[in-house]
N, C-alpha and C positions, 0 to 999 in steps of 0.2 A: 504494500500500500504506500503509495507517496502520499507524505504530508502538509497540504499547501501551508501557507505562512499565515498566520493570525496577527493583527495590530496587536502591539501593545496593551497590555490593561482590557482586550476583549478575549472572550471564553471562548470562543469558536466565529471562523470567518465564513461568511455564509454569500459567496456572489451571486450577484440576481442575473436573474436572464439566462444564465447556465452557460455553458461553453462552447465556442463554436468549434467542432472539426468539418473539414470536409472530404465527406469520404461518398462511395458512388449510392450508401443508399442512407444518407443522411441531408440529403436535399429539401427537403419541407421544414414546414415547423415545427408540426407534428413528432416528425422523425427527432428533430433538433432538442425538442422536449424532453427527450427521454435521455438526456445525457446528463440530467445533474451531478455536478460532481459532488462524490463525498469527503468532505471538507471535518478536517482533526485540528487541533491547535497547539502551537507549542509556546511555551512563555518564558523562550531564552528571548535574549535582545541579539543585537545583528552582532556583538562582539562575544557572544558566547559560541559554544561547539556548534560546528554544523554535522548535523544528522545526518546517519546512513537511511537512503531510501532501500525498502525492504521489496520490491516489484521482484516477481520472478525467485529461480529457487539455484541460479547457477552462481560458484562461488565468485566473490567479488572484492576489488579493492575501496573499500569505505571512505570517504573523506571524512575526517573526524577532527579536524583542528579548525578553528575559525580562519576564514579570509583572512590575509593586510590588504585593501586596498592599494591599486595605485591610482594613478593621479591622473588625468586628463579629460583634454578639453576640445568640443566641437569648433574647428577651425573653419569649416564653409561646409553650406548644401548646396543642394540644385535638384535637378528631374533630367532624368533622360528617358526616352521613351523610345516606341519599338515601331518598323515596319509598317503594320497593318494594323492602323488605327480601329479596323470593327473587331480586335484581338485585344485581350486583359493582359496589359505589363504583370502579370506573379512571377517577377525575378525573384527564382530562388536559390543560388550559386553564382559566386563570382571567384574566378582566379586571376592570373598573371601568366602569360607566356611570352619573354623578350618586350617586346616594347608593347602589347595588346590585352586587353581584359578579353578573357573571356566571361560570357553569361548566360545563365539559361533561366528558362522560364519553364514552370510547372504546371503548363501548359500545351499540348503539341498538337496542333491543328492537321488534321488530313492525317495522322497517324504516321507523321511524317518527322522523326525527330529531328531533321535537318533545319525543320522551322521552328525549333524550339530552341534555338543554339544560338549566340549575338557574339558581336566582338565589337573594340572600341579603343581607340590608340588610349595608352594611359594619359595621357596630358588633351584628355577630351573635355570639353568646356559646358556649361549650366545651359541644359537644353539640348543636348548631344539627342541625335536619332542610331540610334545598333544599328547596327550592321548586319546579317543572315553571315554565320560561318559556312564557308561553302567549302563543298564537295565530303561532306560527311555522307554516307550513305543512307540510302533509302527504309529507315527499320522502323518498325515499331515500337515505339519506347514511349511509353508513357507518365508525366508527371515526374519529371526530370525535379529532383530537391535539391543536388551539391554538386560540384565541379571542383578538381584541384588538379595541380599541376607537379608534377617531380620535383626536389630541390635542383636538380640540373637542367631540368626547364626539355628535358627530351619527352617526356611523356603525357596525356593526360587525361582525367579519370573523371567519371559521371557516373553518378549513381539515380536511382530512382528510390520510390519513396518504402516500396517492399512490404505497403500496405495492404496488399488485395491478395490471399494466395492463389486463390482459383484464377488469376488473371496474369497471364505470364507476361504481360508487356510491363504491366508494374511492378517487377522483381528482377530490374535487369542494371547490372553494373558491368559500363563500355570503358573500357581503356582505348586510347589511339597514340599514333608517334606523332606529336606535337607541329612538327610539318609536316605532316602527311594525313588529315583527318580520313580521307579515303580508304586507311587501313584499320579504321574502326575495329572491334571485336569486342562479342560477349565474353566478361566472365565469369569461373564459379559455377559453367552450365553441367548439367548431370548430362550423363552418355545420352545419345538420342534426341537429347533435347535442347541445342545449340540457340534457341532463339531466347532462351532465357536464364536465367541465375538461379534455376533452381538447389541447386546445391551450394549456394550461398545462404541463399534464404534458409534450406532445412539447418542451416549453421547456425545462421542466429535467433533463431527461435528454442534451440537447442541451449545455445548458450544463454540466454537473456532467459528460459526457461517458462513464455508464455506463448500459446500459438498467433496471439496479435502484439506486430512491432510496427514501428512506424520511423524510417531513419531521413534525418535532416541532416546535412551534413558529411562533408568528407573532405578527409586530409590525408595526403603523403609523406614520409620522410626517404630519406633514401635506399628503404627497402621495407616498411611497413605505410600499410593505410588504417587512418584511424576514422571509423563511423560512429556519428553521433546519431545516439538515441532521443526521438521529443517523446516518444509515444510507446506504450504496452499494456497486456492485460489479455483477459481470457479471449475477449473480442473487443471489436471498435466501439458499442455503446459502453462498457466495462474499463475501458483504456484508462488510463492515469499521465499526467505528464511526469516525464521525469529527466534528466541531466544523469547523459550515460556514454560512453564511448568504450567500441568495439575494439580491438586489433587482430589488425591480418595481416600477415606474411606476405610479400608481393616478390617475384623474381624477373627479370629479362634476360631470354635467352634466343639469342639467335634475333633479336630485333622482336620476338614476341615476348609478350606482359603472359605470365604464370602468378596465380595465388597459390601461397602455402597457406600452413595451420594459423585458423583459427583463435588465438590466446584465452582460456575459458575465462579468467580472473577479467572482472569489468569495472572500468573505474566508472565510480560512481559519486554522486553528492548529493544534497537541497544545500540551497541560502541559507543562512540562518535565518530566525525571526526577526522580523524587520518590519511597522509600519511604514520605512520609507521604500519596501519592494512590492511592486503589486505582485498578487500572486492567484496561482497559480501559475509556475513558470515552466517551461519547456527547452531545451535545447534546441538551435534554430540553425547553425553553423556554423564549421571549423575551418580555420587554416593555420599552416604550419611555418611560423616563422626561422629558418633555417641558421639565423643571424644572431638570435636570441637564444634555439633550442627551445622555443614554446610554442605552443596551440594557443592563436584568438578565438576565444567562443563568443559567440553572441546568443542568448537568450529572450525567449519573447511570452508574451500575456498576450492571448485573447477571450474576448468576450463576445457572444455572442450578439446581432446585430449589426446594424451598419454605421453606427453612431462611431466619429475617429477617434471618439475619446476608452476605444475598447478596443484598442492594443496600444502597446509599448513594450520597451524591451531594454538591454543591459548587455555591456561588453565586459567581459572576464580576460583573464591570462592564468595560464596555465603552462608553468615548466611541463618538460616532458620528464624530468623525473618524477613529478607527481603521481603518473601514474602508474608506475612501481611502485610508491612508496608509499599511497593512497591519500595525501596530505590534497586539497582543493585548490579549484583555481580562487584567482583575485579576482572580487573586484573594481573594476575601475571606478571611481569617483572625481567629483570635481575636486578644488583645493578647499574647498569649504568641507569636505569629507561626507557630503550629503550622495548619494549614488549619481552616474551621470547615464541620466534617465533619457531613452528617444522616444519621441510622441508617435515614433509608426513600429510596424511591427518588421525586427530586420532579421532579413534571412539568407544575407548571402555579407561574406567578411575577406578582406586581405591585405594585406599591406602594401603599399604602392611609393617605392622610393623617392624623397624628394616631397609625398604629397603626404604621409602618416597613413593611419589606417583607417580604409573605407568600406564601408557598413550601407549594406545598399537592402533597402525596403519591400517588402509586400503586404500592401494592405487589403489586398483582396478588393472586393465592392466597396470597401469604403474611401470617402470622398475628403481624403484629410487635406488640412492647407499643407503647400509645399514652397520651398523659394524658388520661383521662377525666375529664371532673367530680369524678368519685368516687373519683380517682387513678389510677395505672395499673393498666393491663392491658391483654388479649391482644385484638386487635384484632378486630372480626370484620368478616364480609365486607364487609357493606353501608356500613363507615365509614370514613373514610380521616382519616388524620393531617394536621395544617398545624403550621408554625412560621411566628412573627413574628420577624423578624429588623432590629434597628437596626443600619444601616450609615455608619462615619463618615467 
């Protein structure tokens, strides 16, 4: 059971409206209604231990020491927007390859992942339109969540959200050679069954120990990928959020991407109790800072409806010895020590030289303000929000 966060001085946190997932047979109200979360409370303050979430039965690494915060601050936003303005910007992954972002969208129109894929010089300016990455092949992949890139910048990797099992498009993790998208490949597939990750998925369901996961997020190092967890539980009405990352073994041989084993130990966390974290929180996406030796997380709050005031979210840092050693990520705050809180919901994270790290939004239907060029305003569909963020 994950235990969302209670304010201060209250007995139990009770959000109205219930939670929004979006999953293929959670579309109605109706359906939407039946997802209250069940909400515990705890009554440490943000400086006390943070709690091991208990989800699943596979063994795991706890974080059990309080955060330190670090320090930083929103240097600039903007909006960039996609293509096909009658298509919903859900950027949910962003990386780095040489001088270009890549991004994808959780999205893929025509069943066609190649239109799910964007790229964008890194020194792209407030109002940038993506760009379609081209010559990726024709596959079915659906509901693209994360994208990253090798520390040597030769490889890179998309995952899906690995929430549907009966639906093989959304259980599919692609590696390709970085200049060469045209050599795409599934992996993880069981024998016979080449168009999907099946044999990844029976992995983490195994490991995370419930038959419903839902993963946001992925990161590389120079021979492991780490998947973050937002979601688990017996099924999708039953899910919990919770802040989890997977490891897997990755080899290249011969110019092709191999996964090895599985790591069963899962580093895990919650926030501490905090009236200054909204909560219920989620894991939303990773990258791997090669410079530092840490994982950026970004985590997110939503609520259900379309009101913008029902999401917001949170950047963490996380050594990678942490998780060996199960100690938590940070994190980040302004200098005033109060959390440094974004008013959309961010799901794609990476660092970008020269500019600090950029934290780039999906608010789904909702219509939050953003800073355009021309100042703010009410976002519309096709465009989604980023902030640069310097972290010290």
């Amino acid at each position: 059971m994950v235990f969302p966060l209670a304010p201060r001085g209250a007995s139990v946190l009770k959000p109205t409206g219930g939670i929004l997932r979006r999953h293929r047979v959670a579309d109605t109200e109706e359906q939407m209604s039946q997802k209250a979360m069940k909400s515990r409370s705890f009554t440490i303050g943000l400086t006390a231990a943070v709690a091991m979430i208990a989800v699943g039965v596979a063994p795991a690494v706890g974080a059990q020491v309080a955060p330190t915060s670090a320090s930083g601050s929103v240097t600039s936003s903007g909006i960039v927007d996609i293509p096909d303005h009658k298509q919903r910007a859900d950027l949910s992954g962003i990386t780095k390859v040489g001088e270009k972002l890549i991004i994808v969208n959780d999205r893929t129109p025509n069943k066609d992942v190649g239109q799910a894929v964007f790229t964008a010089p890194t020194d792209f300016g407030n109002g940038a339109t993506l760009e379609p990455l081209e010559s990726l092949p024709n596959l079915n992949v659906q509901k693209l969540e994360g994208v990253t890139t090798t520390p040597s910048g030769d490889y890179v990797f998309a995952t899906t959200a690995f929430d549907r099992g009966d639906q093989p498009e959304f259980n599919v993790l692609l590696g390709w050679p970085a200049n060469d998208p045209a050599k795409a490949q599934i992996l993880g597939s069981e024998d016979g069954a080449a168009a999907t990750s099946g044999k990844l998925r029976s992995q983490l369901v195994k490991t995370l120990g419930t038959p419903f996961v839902k993963i946001e997020g992925i990161a590389a190092s120079k021979d492991k990928l780490y998947l973050g967890v937002r979601e688990q539980g017996p099924d999708f009405k039953q899910a919990e959020y919770v802040m989890k990352i997977v490891t897997v073994d990755y080899s290249v041989t011969g110019g092709k991407l191999e996964l090895g084993k599985m790591d069963p130990n899962v580093w895990k966390m919650a926030p501490s109790n905090s009236s200054d974290l909204k909560a219920p929180l989620g894991l939303s996406d990773l990258a791997f800072d090669a410079k530092q030796d840490r994982l950026l997380m970004t985590t997110s709050y939503e609520k259900r409806g379309a009101e913008p005031e029902n999401v917001a979210g949170y950047l963490w840092q996380l050594p990678l010895a942490n998780l060996e050693t199960g100690k938590p990520a940070n994190l980040v705050a302004k200098d005033s020590g109060a959390p440094l809180e974004f008013t959309h919901k961010p799901e794609g994270v990476v660092s970008v030289p020269g500019k600090g790290v950029m934290v780039l939004h999906d608010d789904d239907e909702r219509l939050t303000t953003v800073q355009a060029p021309d100042g703010p305003r009410t976002r519309s569909l096709f465009e989604a929000a980023y902030d640069f963020v310097a972290v010290k």
